[in-house]
C-alpha positions as CSV (number, residue, x, y, z in Angstrom):
1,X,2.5,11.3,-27.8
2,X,4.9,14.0,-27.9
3,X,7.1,15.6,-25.1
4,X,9.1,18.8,-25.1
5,X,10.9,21.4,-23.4
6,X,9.7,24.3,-24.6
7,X,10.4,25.3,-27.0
8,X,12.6,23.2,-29.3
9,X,13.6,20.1,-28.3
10,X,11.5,17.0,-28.9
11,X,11.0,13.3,-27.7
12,X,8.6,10.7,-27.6
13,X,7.4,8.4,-24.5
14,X,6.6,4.7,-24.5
15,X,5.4,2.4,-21.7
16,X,7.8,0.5,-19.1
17,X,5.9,-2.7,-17.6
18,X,6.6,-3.6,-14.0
19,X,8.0,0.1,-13.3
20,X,4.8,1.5,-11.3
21,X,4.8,5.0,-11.8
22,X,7.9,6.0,-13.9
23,X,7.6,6.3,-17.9
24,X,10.4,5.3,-20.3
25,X,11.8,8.3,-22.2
26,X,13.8,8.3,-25.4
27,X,14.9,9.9,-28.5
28,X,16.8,13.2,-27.1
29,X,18.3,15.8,-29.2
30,X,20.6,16.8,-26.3
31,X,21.7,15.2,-22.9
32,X,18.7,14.3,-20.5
33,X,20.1,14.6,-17.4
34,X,21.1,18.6,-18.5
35,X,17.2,18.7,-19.6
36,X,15.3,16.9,-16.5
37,X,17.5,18.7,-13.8
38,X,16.7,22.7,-14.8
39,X,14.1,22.6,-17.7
40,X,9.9,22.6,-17.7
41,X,8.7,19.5,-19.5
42,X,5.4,19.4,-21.2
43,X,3.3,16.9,-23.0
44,X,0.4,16.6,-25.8
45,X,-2.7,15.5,-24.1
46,X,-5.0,12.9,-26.8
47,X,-7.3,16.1,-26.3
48,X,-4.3,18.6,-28.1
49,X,-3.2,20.7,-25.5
50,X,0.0,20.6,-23.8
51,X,0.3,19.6,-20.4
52,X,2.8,20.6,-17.9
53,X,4.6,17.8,-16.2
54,X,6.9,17.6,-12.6
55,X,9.3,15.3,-12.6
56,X,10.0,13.7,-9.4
57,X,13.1,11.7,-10.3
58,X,15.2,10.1,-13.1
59,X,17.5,7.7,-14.2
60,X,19.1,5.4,-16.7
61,X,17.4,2.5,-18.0
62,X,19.2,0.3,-20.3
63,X,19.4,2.3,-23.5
64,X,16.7,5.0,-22.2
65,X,15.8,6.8,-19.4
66,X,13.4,6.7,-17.1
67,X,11.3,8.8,-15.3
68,X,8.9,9.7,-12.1
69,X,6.1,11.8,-12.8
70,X,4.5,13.7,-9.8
71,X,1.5,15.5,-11.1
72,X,-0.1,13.4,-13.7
73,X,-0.8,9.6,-13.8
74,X,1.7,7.8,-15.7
75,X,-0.7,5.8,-17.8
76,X,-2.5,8.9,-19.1
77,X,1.1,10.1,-20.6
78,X,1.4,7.0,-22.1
79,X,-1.1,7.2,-24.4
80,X,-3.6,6.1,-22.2
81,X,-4.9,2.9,-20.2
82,X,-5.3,-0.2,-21.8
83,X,-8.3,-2.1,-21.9
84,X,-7.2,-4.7,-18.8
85,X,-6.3,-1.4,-17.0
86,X,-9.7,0.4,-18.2
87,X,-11.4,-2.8,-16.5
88,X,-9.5,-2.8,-13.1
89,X,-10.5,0.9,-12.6
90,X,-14.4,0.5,-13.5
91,X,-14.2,-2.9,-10.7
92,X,-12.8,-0.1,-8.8
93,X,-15.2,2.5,-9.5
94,X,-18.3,-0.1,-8.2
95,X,-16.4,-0.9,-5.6
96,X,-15.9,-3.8,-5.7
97,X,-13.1,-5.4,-3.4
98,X,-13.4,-9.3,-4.1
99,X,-13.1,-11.1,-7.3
100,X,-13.0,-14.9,-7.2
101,X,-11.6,-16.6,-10.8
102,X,-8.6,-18.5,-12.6
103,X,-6.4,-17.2,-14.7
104,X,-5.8,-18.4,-18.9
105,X,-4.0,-17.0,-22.0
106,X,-6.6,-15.0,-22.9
107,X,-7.4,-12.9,-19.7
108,X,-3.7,-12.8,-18.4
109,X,-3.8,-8.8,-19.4
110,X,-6.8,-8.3,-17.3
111,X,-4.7,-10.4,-14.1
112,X,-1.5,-8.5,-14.9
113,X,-3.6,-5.0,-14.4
114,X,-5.2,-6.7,-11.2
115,X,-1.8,-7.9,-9.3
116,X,-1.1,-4.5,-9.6
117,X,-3.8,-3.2,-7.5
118,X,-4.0,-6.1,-5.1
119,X,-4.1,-4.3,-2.7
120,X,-7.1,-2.8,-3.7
121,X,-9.3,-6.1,-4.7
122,X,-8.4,-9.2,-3.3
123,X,-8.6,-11.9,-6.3
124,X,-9.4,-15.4,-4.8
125,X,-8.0,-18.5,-7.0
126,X,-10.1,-21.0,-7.0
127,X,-9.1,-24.2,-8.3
128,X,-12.3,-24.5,-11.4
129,X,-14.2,-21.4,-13.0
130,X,-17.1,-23.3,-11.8
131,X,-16.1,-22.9,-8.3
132,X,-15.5,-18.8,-9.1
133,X,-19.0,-18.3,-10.4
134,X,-20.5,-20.3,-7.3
135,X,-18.2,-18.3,-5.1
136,X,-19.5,-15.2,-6.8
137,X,-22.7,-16.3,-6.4
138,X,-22.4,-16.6,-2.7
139,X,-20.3,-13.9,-2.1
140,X,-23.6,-11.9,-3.4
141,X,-25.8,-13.4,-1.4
142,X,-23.8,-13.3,1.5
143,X,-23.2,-9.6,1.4
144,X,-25.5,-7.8,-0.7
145,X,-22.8,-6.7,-3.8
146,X,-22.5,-7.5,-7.0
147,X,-20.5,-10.7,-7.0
148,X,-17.4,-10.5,-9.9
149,X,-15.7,-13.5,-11.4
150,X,-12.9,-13.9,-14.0
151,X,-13.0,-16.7,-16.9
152,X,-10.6,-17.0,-19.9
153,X,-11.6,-18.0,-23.3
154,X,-13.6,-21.2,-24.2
155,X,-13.6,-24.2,-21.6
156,X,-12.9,-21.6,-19.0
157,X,-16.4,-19.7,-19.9
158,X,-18.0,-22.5,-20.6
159,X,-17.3,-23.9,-16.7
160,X,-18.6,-20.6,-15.4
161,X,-22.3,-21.6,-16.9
162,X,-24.0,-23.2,-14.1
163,X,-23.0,-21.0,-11.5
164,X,-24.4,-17.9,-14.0
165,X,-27.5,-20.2,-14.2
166,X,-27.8,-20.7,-10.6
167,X,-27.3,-16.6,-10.1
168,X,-30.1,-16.3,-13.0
169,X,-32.7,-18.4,-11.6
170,X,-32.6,-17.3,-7.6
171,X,-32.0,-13.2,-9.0
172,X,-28.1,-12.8,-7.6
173,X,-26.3,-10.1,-8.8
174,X,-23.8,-11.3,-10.7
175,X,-21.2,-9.6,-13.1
176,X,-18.8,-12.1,-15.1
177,X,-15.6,-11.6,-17.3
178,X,-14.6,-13.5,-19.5
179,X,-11.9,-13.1,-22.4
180,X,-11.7,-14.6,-25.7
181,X,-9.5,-14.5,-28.8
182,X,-9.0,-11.4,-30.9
183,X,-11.3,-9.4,-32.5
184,X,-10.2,-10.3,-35.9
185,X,-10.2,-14.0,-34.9
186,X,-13.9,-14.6,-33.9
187,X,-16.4,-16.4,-35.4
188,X,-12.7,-18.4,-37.0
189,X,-13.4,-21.8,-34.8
190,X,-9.7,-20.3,-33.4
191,X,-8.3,-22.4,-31.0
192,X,-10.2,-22.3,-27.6
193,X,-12.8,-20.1,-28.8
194,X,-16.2,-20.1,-27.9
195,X,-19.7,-17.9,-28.5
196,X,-19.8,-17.6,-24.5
197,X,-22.5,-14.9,-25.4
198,X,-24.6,-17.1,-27.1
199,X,-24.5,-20.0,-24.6
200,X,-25.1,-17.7,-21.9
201,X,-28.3,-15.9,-22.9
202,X,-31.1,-17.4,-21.9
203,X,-29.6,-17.9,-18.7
204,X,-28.3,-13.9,-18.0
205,X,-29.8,-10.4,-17.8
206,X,-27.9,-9.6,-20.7
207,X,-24.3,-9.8,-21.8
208,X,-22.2,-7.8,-24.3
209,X,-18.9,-8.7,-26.4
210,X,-16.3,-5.5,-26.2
211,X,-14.9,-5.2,-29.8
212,X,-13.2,-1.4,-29.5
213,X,-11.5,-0.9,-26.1
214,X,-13.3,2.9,-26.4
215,X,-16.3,1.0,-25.3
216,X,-15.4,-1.0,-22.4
217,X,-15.8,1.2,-19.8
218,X,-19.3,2.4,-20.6
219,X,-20.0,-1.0,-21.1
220,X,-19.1,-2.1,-17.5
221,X,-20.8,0.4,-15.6
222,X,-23.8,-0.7,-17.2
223,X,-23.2,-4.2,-16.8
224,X,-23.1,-3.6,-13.0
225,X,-26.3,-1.4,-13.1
226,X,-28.3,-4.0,-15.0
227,X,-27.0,-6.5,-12.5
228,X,-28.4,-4.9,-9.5
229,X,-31.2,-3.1,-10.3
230,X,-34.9,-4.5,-10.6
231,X,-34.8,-7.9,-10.4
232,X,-31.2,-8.7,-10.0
233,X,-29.3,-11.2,-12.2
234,X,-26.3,-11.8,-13.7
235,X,-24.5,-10.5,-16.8
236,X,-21.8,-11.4,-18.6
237,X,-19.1,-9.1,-20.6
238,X,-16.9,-11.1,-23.4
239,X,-13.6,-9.0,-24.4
240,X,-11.0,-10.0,-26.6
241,X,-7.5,-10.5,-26.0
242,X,-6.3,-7.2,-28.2
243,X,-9.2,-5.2,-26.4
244,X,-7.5,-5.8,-23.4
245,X,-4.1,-5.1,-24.8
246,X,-5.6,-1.6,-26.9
247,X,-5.5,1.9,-25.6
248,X,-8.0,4.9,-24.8
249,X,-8.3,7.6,-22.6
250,X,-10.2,6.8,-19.5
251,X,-12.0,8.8,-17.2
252,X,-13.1,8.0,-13.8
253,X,-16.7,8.6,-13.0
254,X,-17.9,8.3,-9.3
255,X,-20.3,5.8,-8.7
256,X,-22.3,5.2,-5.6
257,X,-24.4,2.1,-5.9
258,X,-26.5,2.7,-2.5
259,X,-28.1,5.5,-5.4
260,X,-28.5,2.8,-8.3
261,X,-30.5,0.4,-5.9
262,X,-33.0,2.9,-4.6
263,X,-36.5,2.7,-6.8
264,X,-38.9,5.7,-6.7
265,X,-42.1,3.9,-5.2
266,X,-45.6,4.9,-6.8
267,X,-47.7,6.0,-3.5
268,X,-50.4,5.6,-6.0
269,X,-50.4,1.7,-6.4
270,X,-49.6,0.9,-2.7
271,X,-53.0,2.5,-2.2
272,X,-54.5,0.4,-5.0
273,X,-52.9,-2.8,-3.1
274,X,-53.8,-1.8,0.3
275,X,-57.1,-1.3,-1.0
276,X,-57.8,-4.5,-2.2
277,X,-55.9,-6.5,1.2
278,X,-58.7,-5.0,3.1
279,X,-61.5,-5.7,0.7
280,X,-60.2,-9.5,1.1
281,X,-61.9,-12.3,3.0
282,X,-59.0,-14.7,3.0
283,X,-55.6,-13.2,2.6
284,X,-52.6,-15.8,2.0
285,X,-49.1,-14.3,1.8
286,X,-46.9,-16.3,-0.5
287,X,-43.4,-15.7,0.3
288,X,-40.4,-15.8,-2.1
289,X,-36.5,-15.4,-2.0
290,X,-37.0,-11.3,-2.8
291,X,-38.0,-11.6,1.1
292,X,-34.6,-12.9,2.3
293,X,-32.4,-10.5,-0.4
294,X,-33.8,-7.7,0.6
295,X,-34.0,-8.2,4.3
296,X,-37.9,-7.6,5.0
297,X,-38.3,-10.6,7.7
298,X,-39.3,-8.2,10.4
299,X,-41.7,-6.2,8.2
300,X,-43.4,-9.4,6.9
301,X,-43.4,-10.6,10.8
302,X,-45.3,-7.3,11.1
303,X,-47.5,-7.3,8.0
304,X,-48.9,-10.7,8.4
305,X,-49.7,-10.4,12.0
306,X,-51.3,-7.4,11.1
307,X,-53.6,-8.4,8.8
308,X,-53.8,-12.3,10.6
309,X,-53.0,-13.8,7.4
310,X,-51.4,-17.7,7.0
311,X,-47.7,-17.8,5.8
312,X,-46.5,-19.5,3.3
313,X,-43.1,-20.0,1.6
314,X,-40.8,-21.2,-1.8
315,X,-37.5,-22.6,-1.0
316,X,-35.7,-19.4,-1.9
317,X,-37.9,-17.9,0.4
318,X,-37.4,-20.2,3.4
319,X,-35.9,-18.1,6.5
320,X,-37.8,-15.2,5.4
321,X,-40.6,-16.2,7.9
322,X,-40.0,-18.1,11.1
323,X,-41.1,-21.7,11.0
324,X,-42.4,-21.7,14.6
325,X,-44.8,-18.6,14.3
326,X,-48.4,-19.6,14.8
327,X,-49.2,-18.3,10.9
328,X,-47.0,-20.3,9.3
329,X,-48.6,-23.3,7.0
330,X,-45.1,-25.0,5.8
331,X,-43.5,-24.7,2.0
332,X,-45.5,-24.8,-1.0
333,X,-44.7,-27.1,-3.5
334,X,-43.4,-30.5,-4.4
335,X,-41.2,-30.6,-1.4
336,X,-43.9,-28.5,1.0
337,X,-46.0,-29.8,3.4
């Protein structure tokens, strides 16, 4: 990435970790502190254009300098956002403001970006991945998101598996990240490596592995929208470690998931189903967990009264229906009544 002062002399940038918002600058042709204090500085966007930049402030930096950028996000100068970064700002994007998971060798990029926006998501440590992905779980339940949690590579997915499972089978919106080894090592038996996309299958929505960090951030937002809308579930997004390291451009896209959870509802059918409730002679409302997650006690209260039918319920669904009212029959099933 190339910066200038118009129009001759030349430089280059390159990234400073743990400096938020200043950008290491080196390779002058003439004194930078004559250049920064009375000269414009410009630099060429990924896109080819040059870009003015402000400079807030300077200074010396071991053998460099280093410098405060006003106008334009430091990350985009510097050749873009990694991967980890990439990943922080789509969890950002769904907002999402808890993540529960425990950190290894292979996701520490991914923790690194997310310390440095802490106080943006709160990350919870628990002490097992098993305990993130049941904390996820409940999280979901217990407020209506999507529940996030973090894994590294190998026994650290593998412990996330029956908290995915329980999310899968009682339709909790669940998004998990996990990391593994690098691109060019999979499939190598590396060390702590594991197909956590192939374990995971039958018991997710649908999961992807990230292999060009150009990707990830599509692949995110559709990880969360798959994860919330129809039947909800969970899905699970494998990266490699040198995805998470890479570069791109990123660009933020608003995203209002109130929009992605409203369904258009076909008048049509309801007439169809209406239809045939009155045509029956015996009406029996079964009631599953959909009840509880989507809130509709006071409507089925409503419904069932209405059409004086008997209540009864699956264990998800217990709650969704009080216990005491005159129409309810008890659970169904090998632990009903």
């Amino acid at each position: 990435m190339d910066l200038k002062e118009t129009p001759e002399v030349m430089g280059k940038f390159g990234a400073v970790f743990g400096i938020k918002g200043w950008l290491k600058v080196f390779s002058f042709t003439e004194n930078p502190e004559n250049l920064f204090t009375y000269k414009p500085w410009f630099y060429r966007h990924q896109g080819g254009e040059w870009r003015h930049i402000e400079i807030e402030d300077f200074k010396r930096h071991s053998d460099a300098y280093i410098v405060k950028i006003k106008n334009i996000d430091v990350r985009e100068v510097a050749q873009g956002y990694t991967g980890a970064e990439i990943g922080i700002e789509c969890l950002k994007e769904e907002v999402v403001d808890t993540v529960f998971g425990y950190p290894g060798g292979t996701i520490l990029n991914v923790y690194d970006a997310l310390y440095k926006h802490s106080d943006e998501i709160t990350h919870v440590l628990t002490s097992h991945e098993q305990g993130a992905s049941h904390a996820a779980d409940g999280y979901a339940r217990a407020t209506g998101k999507v529940g996030v949690c973090f894994a590294t590579s190998g026994p650290g997915a593998t412990n996330l598996v029956t908290g995915i499972a329980t999310a899968y089978m009682d339709s909790i919106p669940m998004v998990a990240i996990t990391c593994n080894v690098g691109v060019s090592l999979l499939g190598k038996d590396s060390f702590q490596e594991i197909d956590i996309a192939g374990v995971t299958m039958p018991i997710t929505k649908h999961n992807y592995i990230v292999k060009d960090v150009k990707n990830l951030a599509d692949t995110i937002r559709k990880a969360f929208t798959i994860a919330r809308t129809g039947r909800p579930g969970p899905v699970l997004i494998d990266i490699p470690k040198d995805v998470t390291a890479n570069k791109c451009e990123y660009e933020k896209v608003e995203i209002n998931p109130e929009n992605i959870t409203k369904v258009d509802v076909d008048l049509a059918e309801i007439d169809v189903a209406v239809e045939m409730i009155k045509a029956s002679k015996k009406p029996f409302i079964f009631v599953g967990g959909g009840a509880v997650l989507s809130g509709a006690s006071e409507v089925l209260k409503e419904f069932a009264h209405k059409i004086d039918s008997p209540v009864t319920d699956s264990l998800m669904g217990k709650g969704a229906f009080s216990g005491t009212d005159e129409l309810y029959t008890g659970m169904l099933g090998m632990h009903g009544t």
